[in-house]
Backbone as numpy.savetxt, mean C-alpha at the origin, in Angstrom:
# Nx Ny Nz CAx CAy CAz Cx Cy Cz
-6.19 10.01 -8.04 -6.23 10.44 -6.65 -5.38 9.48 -5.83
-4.79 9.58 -5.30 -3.64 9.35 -4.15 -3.52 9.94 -2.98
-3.73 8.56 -1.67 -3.47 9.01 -0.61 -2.64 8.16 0.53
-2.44 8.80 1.44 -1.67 8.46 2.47 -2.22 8.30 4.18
-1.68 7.24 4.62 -1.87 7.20 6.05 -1.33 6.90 6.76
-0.52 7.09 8.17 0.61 6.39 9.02 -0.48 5.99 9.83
-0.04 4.62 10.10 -0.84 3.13 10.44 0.26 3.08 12.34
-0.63 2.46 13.00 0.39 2.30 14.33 1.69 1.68 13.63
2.63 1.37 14.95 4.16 0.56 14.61 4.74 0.96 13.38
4.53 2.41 12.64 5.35 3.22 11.74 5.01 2.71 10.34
3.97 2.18 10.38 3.41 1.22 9.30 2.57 2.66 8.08
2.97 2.62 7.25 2.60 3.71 6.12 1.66 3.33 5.38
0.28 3.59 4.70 -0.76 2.96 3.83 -0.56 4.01 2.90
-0.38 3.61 1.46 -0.60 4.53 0.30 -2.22 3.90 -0.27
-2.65 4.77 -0.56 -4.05 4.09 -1.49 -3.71 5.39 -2.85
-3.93 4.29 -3.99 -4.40 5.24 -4.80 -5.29 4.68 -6.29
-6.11 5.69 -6.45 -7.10 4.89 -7.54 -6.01 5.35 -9.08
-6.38 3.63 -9.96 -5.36 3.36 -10.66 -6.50 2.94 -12.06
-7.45 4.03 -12.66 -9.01 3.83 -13.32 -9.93 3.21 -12.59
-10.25 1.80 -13.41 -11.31 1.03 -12.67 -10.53 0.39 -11.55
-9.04 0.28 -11.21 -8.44 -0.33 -9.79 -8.17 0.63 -8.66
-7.70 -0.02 -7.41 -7.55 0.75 -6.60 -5.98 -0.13 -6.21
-4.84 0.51 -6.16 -3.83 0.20 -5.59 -3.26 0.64 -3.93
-3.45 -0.85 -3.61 -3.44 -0.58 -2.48 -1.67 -1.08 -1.42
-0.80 0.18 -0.63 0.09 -0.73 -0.17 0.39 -0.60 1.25
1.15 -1.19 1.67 1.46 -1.26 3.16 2.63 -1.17 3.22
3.43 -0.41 3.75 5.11 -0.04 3.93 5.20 -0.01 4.92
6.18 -0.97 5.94 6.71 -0.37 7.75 7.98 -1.19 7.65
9.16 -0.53 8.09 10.35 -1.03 7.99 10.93 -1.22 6.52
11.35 -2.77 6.49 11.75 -2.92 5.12 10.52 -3.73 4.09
9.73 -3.59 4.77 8.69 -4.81 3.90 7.80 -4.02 3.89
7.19 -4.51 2.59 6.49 -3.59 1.84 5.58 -4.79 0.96
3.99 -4.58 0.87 2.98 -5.36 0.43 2.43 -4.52 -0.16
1.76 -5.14 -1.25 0.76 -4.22 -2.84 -0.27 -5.09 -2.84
-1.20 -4.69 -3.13 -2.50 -5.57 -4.15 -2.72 -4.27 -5.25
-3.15 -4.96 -5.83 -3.96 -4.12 -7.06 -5.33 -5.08 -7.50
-6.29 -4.26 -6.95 -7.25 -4.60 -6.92 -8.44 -3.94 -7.72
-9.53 -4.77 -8.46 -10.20 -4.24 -9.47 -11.63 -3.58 -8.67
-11.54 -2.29 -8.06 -12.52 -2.05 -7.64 -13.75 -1.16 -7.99
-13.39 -0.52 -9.32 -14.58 0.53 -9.78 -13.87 1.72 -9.40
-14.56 2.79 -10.05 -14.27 4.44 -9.60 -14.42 4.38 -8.16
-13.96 5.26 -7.70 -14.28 5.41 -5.94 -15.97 6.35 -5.85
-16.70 5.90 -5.48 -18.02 6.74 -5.03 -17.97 7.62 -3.86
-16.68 7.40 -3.03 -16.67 8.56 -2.05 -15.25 8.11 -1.17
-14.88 9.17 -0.61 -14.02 8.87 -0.41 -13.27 7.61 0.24
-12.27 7.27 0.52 -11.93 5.39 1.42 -12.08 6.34 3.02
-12.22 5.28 3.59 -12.05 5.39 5.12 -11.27 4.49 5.63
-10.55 5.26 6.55 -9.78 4.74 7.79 -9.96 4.32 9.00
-9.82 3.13 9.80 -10.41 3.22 10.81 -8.91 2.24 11.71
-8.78 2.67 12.74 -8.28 2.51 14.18 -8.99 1.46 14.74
-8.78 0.02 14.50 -9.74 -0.95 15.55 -8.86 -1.93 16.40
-9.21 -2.14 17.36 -8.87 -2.83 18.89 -7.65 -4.31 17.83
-8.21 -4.70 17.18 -7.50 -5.80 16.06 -6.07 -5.42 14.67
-6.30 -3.86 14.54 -5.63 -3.27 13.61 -5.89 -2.56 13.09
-5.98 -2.05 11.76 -6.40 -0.79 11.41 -7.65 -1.72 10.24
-7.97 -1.02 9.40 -9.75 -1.44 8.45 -9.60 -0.24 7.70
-9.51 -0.65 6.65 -9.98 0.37 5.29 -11.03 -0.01 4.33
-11.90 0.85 4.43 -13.53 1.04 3.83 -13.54 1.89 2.57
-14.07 0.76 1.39 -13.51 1.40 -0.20 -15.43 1.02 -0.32
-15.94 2.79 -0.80 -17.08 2.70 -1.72 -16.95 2.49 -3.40
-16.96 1.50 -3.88 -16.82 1.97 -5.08 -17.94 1.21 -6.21
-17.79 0.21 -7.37 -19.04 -0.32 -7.15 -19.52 -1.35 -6.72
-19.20 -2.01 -5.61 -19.56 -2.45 -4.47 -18.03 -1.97 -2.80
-19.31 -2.00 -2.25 -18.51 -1.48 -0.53 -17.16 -2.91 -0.07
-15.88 -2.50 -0.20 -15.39 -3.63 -0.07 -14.33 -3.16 1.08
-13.76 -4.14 2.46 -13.16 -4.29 3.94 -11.64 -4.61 3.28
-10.42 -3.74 3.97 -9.51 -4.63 4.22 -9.06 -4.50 5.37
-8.54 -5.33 6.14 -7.97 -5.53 7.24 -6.40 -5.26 7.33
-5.62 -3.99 8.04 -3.94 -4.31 8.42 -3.27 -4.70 9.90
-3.37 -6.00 10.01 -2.40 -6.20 11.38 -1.53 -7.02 11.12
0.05 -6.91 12.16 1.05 -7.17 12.13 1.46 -7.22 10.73
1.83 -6.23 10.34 1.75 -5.80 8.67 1.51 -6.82 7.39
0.57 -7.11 7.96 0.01 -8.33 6.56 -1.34 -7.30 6.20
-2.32 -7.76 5.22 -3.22 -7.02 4.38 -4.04 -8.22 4.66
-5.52 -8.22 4.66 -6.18 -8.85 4.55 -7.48 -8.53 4.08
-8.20 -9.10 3.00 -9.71 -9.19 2.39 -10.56 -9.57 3.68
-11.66 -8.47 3.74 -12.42 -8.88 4.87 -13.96 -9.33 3.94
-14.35 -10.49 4.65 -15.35 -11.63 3.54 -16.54 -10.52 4.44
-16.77 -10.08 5.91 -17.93 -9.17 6.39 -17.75 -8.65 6.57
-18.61 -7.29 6.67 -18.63 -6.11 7.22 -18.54 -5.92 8.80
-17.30 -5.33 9.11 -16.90 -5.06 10.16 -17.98 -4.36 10.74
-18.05 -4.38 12.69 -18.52 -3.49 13.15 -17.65 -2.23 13.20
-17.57 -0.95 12.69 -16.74 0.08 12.74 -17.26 1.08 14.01
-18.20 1.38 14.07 -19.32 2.40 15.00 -18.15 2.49 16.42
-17.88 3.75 16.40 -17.38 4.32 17.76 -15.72 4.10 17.44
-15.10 3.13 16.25 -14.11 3.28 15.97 -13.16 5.12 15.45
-11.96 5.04 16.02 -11.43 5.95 16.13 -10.82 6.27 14.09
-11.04 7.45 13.66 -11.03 7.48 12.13 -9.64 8.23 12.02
-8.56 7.38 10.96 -7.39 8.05 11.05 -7.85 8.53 9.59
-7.04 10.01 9.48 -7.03 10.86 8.67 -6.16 10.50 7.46
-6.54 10.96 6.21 -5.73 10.85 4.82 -4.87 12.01 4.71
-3.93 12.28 4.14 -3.20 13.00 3.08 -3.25 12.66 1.85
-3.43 14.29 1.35 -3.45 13.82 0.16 -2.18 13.61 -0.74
-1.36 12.97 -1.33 -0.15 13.04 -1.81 0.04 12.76 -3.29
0.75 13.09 -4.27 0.71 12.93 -5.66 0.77 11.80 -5.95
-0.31 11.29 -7.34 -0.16 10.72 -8.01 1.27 9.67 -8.26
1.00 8.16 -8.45 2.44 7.95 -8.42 3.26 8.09 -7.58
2.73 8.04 -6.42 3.65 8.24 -4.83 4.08 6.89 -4.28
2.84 6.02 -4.67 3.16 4.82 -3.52 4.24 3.77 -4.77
3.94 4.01 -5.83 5.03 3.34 -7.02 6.82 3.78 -6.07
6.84 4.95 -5.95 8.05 5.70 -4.89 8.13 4.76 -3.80
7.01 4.76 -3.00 7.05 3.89 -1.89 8.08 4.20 -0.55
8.71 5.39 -0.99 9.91 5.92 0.22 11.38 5.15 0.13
11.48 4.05 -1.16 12.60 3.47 -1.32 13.46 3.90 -2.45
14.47 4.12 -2.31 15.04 5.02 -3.38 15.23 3.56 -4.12
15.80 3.85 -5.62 15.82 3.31 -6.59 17.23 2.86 -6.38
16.85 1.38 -7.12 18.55 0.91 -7.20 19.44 1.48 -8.39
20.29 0.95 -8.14 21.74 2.04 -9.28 21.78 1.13 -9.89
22.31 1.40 -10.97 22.77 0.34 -12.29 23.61 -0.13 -11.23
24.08 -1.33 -12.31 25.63 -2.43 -11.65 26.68 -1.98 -12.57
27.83 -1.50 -12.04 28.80 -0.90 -12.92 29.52 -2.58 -14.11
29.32 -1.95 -15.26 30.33 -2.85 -15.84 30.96 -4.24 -15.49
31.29 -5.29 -15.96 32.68 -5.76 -15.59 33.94 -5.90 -15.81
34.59 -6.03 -15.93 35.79 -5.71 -16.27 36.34 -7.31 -17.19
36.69 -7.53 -17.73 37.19 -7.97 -18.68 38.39 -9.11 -18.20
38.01 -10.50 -18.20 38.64 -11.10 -17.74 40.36 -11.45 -18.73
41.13 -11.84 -18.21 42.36 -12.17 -18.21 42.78 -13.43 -19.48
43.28 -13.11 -20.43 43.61 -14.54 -21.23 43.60 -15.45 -20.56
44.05 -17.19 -20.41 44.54 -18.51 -19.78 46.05 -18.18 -19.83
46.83 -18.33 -19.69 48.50 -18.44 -19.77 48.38 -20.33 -19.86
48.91 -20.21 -21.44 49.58 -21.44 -21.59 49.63 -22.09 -20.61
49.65 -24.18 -20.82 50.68 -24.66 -19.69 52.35 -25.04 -20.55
């Protein structure tokens, strides 16, 4: 299962469960952050949340675990946020193997080199 969320300041969240992990990333501009994190099956779906500090993503799985996104860093939250009355941004669902894509196309091979030149005598 794989999903998606646009985060304020054009900031993109892929989540997707990876077995017992959950891969988690953050894309806005050119920088781009991953964890892969060992969290259990998902018990219900993740949540999104909109807070006054940044955005908060809420993973049931087998234990309830916080992360925090502002100014596009990721952060492990050690407590449980107050969420209540927070505004809930919505998922897409998007394929499998999406956030590996990440919206950056792939680099090209490096062509060949070419074959350097004998010494010429002195």
């Amino acid at each position: 299962m794989a999903l998606k969320a646009e985060l304020q300041a054009g900031q993109t969240l892929h989540l997707e469960q990876q077995g017992e992990q959950t891969l988690i990333q953050l894309q806005g501009g050119n920088q781009r952050q991953r964890a892969l994190v060992r969290t259990g099956a998902w018990r219900s779906a993740p949540k999104l949340y909109q807070a006054d500090e940044g955005s908060v993503l809420e993973l049931h799985a087998d234990q309830p675990v916080f992360y925090a996104f502002d100014e596009g860093q990721l952060h492990s939250l050690t407590t449980v946020p107050e969420l209540a009355g927070e505004q809930v941004i919505e998922w897409q669902d998007v394929p499998d193997g999406t956030a590996d894509e990440g919206g950056l196309e792939p680099m090209k091979p490096m062509e060949p080199m070419k074959a350097m030149e004998p010494m010429k005598p002195m």
